[in-house]
C-alpha positions as CSV (number, residue, x, y, z in Angstrom):
1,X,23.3,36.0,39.1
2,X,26.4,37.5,37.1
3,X,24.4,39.1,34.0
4,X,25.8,40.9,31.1
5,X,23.5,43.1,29.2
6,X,24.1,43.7,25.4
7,X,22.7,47.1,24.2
8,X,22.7,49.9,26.2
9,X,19.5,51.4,24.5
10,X,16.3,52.0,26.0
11,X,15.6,48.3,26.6
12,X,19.0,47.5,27.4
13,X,19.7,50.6,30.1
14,X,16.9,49.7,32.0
15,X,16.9,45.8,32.3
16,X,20.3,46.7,33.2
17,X,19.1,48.9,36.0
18,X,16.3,46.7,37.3
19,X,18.5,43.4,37.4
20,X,21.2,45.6,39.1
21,X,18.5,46.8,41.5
22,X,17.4,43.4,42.3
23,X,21.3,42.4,43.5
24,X,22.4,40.7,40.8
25,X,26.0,41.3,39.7
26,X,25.5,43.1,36.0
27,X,28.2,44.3,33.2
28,X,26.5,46.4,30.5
29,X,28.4,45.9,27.4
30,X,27.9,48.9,24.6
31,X,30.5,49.5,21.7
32,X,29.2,53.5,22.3
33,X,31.9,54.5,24.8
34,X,29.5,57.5,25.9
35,X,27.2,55.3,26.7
36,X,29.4,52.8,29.0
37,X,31.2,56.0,30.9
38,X,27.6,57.3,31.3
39,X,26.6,54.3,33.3
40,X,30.2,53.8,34.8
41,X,29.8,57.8,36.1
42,X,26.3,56.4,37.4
43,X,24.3,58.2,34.6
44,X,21.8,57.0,32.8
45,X,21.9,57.0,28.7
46,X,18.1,57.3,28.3
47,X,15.8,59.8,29.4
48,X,13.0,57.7,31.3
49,X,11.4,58.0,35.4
50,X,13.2,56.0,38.0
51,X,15.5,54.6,35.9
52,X,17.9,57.1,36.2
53,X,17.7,56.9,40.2
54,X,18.3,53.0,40.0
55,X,21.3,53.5,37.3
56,X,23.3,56.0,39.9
57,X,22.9,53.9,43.2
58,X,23.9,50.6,41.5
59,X,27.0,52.1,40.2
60,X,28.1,53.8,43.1
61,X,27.9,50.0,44.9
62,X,29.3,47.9,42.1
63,X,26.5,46.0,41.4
64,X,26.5,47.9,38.0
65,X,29.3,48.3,35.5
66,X,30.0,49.1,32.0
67,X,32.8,47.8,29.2
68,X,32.7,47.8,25.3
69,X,34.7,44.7,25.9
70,X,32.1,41.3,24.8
71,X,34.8,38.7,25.6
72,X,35.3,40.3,29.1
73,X,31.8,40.3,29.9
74,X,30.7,37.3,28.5
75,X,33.8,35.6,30.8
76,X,32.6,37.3,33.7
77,X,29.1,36.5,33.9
78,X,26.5,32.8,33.5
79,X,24.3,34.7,31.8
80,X,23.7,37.4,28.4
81,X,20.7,39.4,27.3
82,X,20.9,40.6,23.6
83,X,19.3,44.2,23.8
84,X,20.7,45.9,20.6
85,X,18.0,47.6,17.9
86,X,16.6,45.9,15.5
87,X,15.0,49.3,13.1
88,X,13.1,49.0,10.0
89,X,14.9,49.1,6.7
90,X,13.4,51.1,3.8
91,X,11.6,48.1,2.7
92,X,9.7,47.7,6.4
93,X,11.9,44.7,6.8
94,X,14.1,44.3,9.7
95,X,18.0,45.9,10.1
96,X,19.7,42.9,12.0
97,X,22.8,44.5,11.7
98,X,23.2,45.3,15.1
99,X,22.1,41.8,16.2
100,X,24.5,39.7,14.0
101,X,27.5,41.6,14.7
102,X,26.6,41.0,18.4
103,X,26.1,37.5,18.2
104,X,29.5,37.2,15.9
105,X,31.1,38.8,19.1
106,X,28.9,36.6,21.7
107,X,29.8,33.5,19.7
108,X,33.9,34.5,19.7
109,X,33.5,34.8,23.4
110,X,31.9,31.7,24.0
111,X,34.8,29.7,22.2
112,X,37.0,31.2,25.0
113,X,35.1,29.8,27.8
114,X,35.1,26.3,29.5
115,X,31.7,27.5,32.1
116,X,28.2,26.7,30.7
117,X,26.4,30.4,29.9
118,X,23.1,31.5,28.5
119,X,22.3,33.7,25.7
120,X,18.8,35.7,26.1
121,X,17.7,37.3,23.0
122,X,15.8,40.0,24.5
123,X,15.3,42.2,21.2
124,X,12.2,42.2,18.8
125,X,12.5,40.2,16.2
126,X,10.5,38.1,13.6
127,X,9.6,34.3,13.9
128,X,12.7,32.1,12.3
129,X,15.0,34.7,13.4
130,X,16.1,32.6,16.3
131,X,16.7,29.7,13.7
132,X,17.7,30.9,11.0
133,X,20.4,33.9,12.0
134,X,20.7,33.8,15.7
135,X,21.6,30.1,16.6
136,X,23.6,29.5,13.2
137,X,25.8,32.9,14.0
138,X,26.3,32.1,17.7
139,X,27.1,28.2,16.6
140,X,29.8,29.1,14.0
141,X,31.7,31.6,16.2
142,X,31.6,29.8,18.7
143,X,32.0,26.5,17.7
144,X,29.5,25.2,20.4
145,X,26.0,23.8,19.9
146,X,22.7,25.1,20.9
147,X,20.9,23.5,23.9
148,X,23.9,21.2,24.6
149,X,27.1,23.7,25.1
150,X,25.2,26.9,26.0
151,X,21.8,28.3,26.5
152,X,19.8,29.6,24.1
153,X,16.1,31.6,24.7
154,X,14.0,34.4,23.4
155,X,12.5,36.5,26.1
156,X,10.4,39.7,24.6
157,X,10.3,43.0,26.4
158,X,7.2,44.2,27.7
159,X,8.0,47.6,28.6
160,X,6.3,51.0,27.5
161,X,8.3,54.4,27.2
162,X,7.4,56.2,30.7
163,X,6.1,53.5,32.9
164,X,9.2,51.2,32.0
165,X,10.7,50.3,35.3
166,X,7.1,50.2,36.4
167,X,6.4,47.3,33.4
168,X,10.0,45.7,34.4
169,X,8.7,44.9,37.9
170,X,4.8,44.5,37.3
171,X,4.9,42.8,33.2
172,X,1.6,41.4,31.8
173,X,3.3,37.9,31.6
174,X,6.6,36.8,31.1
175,X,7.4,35.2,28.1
176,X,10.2,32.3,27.9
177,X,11.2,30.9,24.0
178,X,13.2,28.1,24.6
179,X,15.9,26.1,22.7
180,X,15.4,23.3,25.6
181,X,13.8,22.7,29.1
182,X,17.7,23.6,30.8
183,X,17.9,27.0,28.7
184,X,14.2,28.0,30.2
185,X,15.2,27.1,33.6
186,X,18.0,29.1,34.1
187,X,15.9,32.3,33.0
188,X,12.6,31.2,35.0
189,X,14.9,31.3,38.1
190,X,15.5,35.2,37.1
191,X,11.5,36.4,37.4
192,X,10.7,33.8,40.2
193,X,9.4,36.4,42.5
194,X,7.9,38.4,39.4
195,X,3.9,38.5,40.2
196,X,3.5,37.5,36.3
197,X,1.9,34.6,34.9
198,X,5.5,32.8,33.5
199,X,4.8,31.4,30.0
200,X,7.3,28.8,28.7
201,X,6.9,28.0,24.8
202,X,8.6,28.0,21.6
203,X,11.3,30.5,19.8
204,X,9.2,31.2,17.4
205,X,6.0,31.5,19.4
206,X,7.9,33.9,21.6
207,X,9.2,35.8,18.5
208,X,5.9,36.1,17.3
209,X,3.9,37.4,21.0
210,X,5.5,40.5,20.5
211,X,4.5,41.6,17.3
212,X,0.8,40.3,17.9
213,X,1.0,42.6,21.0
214,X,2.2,45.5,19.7
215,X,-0.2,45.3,16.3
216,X,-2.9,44.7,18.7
217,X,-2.3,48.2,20.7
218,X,-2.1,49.7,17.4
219,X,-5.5,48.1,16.0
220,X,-7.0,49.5,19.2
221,X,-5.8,52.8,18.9
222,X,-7.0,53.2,15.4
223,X,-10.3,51.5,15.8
224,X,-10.9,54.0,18.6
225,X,-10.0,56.7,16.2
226,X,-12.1,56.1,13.7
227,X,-14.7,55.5,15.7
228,X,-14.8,58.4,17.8
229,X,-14.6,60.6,14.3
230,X,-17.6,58.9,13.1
231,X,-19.3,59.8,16.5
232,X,-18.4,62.9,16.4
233,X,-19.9,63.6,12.7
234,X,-22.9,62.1,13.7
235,X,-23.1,64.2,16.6
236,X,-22.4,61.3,19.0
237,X,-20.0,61.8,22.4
238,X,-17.3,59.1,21.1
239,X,-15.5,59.1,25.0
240,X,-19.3,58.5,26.8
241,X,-19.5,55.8,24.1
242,X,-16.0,54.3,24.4
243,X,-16.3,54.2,28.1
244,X,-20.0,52.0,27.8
245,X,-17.9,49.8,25.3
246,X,-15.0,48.9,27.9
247,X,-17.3,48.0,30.8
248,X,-18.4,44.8,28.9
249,X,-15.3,42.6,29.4
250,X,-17.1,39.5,28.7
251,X,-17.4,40.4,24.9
252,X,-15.6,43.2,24.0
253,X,-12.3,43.6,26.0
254,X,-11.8,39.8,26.8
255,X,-10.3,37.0,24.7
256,X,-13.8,36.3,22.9
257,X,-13.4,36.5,18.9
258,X,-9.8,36.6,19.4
259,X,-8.9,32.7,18.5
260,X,-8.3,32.5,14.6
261,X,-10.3,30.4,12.9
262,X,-13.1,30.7,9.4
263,X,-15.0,33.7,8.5
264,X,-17.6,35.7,10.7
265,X,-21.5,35.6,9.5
266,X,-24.9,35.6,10.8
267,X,-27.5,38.4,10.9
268,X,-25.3,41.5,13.0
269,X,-21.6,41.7,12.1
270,X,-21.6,41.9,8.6
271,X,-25.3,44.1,8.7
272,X,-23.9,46.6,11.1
273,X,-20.7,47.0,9.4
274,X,-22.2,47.7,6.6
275,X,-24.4,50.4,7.7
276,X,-21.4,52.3,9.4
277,X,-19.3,52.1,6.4
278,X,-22.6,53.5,4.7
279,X,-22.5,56.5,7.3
280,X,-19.0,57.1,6.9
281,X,-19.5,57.6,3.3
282,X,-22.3,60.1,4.0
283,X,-20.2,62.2,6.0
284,X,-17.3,62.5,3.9
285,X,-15.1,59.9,6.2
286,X,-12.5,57.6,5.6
287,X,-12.2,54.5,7.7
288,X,-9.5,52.5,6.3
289,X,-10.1,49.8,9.5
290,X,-13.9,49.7,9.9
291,X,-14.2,49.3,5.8
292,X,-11.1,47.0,5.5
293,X,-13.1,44.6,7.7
294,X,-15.7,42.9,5.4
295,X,-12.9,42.5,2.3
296,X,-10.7,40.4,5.5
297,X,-13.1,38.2,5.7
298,X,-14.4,37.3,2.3
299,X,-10.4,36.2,2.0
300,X,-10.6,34.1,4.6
301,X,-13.6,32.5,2.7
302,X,-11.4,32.1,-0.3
303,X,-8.7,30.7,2.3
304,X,-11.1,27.9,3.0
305,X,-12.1,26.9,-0.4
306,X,-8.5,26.7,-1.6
307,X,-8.0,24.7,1.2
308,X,-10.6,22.0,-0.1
309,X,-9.7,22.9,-4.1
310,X,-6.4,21.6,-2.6
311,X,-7.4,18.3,-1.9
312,X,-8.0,17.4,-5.3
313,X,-11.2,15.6,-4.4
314,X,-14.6,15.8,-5.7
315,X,-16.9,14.2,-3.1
316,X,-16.6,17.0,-0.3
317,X,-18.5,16.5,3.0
318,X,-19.6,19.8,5.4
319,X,-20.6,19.4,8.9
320,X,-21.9,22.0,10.2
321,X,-23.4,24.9,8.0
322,X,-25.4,27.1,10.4
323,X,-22.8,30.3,10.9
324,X,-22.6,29.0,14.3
325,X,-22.7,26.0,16.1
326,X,-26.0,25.2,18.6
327,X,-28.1,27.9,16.4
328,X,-29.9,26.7,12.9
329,X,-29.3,30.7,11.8
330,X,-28.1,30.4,8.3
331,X,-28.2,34.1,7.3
332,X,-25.0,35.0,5.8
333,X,-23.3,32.2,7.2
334,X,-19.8,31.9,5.6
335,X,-20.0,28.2,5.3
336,X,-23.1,28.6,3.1
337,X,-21.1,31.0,0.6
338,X,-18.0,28.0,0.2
339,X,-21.3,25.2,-0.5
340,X,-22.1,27.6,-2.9
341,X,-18.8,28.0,-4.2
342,X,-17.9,24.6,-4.5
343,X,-20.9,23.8,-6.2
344,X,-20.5,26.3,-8.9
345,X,-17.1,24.0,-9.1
346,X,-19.0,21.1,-10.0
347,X,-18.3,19.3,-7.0
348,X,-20.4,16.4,-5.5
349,X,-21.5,17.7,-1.7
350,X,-23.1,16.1,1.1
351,X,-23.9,18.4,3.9
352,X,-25.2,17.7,7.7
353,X,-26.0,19.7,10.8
354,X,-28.4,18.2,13.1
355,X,-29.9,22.0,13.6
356,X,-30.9,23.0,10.6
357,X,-34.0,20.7,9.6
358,X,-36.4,21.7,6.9
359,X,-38.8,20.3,8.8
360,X,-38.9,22.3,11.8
361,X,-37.7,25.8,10.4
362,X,-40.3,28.3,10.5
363,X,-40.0,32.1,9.8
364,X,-36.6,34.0,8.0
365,X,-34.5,30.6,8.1
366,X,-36.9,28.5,6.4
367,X,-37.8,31.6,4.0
368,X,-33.7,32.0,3.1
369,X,-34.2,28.4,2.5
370,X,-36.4,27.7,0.3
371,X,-36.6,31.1,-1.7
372,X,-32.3,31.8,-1.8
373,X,-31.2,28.0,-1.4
374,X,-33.5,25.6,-2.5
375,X,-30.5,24.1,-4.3
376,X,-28.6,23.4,-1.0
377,X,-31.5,21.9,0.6
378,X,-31.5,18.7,-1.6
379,X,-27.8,17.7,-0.2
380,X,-28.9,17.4,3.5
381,X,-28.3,14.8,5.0
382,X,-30.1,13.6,8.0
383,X,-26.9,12.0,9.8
384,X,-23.5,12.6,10.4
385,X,-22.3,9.1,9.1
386,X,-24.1,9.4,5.8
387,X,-22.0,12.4,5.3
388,X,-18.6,10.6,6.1
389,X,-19.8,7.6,3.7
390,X,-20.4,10.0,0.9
391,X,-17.1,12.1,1.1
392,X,-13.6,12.1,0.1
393,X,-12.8,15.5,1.9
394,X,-14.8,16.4,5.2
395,X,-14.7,20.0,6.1
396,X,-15.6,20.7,9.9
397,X,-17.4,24.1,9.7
398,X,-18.7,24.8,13.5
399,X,-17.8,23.7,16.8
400,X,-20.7,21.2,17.3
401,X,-19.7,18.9,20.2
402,X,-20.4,16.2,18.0
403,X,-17.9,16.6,15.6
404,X,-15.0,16.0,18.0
405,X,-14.9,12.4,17.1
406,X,-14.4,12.9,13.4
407,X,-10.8,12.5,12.5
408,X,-10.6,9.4,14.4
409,X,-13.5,8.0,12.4
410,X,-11.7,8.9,9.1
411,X,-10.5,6.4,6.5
412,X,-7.0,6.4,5.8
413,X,-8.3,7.8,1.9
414,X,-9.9,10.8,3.4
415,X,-9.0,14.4,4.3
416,X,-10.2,16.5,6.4
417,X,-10.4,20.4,6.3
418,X,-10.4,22.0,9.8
419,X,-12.4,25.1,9.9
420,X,-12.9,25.5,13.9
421,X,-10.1,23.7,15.1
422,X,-11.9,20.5,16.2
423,X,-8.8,18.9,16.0
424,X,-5.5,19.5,18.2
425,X,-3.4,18.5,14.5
426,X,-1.5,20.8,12.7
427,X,-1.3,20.9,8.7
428,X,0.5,18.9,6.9
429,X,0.3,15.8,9.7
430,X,-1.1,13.6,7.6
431,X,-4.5,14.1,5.8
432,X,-5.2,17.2,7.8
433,X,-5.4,20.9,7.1
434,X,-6.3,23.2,9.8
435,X,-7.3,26.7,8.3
436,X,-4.9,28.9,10.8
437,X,-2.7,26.4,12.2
């Protein structure tokens, strides 16, 4: 392909180098003239290994050039990624300087060619961005639509500082936002021999992977931080415990717990956060993470009662109360605390979930019963339907296989609250609100 490169940065520099490397035809385009007769001498602008290797051999054969000239480069290639900065402001928000005075310029361009091109937003930047400043900018410059007269995508970068070129060639995935199916194609045809699972979504979803990403690695870091200065106060070897922790990739380093949904309960979690928070205290420690933990979830169980106050209906329906589903455990089950919410609302509940029987519960369950909530054991019902008879709003509050077929056995006069995702619906489609989605 003929590929200009917009931003001759860190990012910028070595895509630039890599896509040269690979034999396509590429114009780095940088209003910083040191930068473009750094790359046109076959130097590279950044300090980073390999790169500056692959810089120098693609500019001695042509396969790598450099102009502070848009119009020129947009003319000469099919196909533009947007690599310019995108700092934080004082406020934390976003400086997208840089990118809307780039997309003014790739937007005058366009108006002065006939040839279909594609723009690839390759920068980091917030979900709507796309939408909302990217598309409009490039639209009115260029008086050309997005989707039909040019390409449009978001394709986030993947690449650490010191093992970039390394990333570039061996990525984690490769992420496609696009405008239309024709946009995507033309990009998935870059990284077809990329050994990368090749994800094709949304702008906004591809907007948004990065920042998950990158606030994941941070969470990490700092949850290993505070962990291993606990250890160490308490005399414990924080790296012989860390490297136990990672060898279980079922649980712990694998995508279980990691789908949003309603709060965490039962008899561990919120016992043994407890108890560290308690030890950190003792030595003198501040954990901001490990403490902040507990106060995240009791929002999420406000999140799910505003979600039924919402509503506006009295007669509320709950299926499911155990904290999880398959289990009749009801020991600090976050369901449980929004019953008892909502009746301390006054309203009229109805509750099911074919494992919890008074009946048949012997030792701490039937204890936390009877003793803590006596109350909540008059509104049992002993089937599903009874439940859905009785209730205006129906909240879903574990992943019981029986509760897939709910919102298709809901009147057209009922709502239902999605706690677990039971349902493939999004809010606001109908009479459906889906805590996290």
């Amino acid at each position: 392909m003929k590929i200009s490169v917009f931003g001759l940065g860190y990012v910028g520099a070595v895509s630039a180098g890599c896509l040269a490397h690979d034999g396509h035809e590429v114009i780095g385009v940088d209003p910083v003239q040191l930068k473009v007769d750094f790359i046109n001498q076959g130097h590279t602008p950044i300090i980073e290994p390999q790169i500056g290797e692959l810089i120098s051999e693609n500019a001695k054969s042509g396969r790598l050039r450099a102009t502070t000239d848009p119009v020129a480069a947009v003319r000469d290639t099919e196909l533009s990624f947007v690599c310019v900065g995108t700092p934080s402001q004082l406020n934390g928000n976003l400086d997208l300087s840089h990118m809307r005075r780039t997309c003014e310029q790739l937007g005058a361009a366009l108006k002065a060619k006939n040839e279909h091109h594609t723009v690839v937003i390759r920068s980091t930047i917030l979900p709507g961005t796309m939408r909302n400043v990217v598309i409009p900018i490039l639209e009115e410059f260029s008086g050309k639509k997005a989707g039909d007269d040019f390409g449009m995508c978001n394709n986030p970068e993947f690449l650490r500082e010191g093992s970039a070129v390394r990333d570039f060639y061996g990525p984690p995935k490769t992420v496609i936002g696009e405008v239309n199916r024709c946009s995507g194609e033309v990009l998935a045809s870059l990284y077809a021999n990329l050994d990368a699972p090749l994800i094709r979504t949304t702008l906004e979803t591809a907007e948004m992977v990065k920042y998950v990403d990158n606030c994941w690695h941070a969470l990490k870091i700092g949850f290993a931080n505070e962990i291993g200065n606990l250890a160490k106060a308490m005399g414990v070897d924080s790296h012989e415990v860390m490297k136990i922790f990672i060898q279980d990739t079922k649980l712990n380093i694998s995508p279980t717990y990691l789908m949003p949904g309603f709060a965490f309960g039962g008899s561990c979690l919120p016992k043994d956060l407890r108890a560290l928070n308690y030890q950190a205290k003792s030595h003198d420690l501040e954990l901001p993470i490990l403490s902040s933990i507990l106060p995240s979830n009791e929002i999420q169980v406000r999140h799910g009662l505003q979600l039924v106050l919402e509503s506006g209906h009295k007669r509320v329906g709950i299926l499911g109360f155990s904290f999880k589903a398959g289990t009749d455990d009801l020991r600090e089950s976050p369901v449980i605390e929004l019953i008892e919410r909502l009746l301390g609302k006054g309203f009229d509940l109805r509750i099911y979930d074919k494992n919890v029987n008074l009946a048949s519960l012997v030792g701490a369950n039937r204890d936390f019963i009877l003793n803590r909530i006596p109350h909540i054991s008059r509104l049992m019902m002993q089937d599903m339907d009874s439940v859905l008879q009785h209730a205006e709003t129906v909240v879903v509050g574990n992943r019981d296989p029986d509760f897939k077929e709910v919102p298709k056995r809901l009147r057209d006069d009922q709502r239902l609250v999605d706690l677990v995702r039971i349902s493939d619906q999004r809010s606001g489609n109908g009479n459906y609100s889906g805590i996290c989605w």
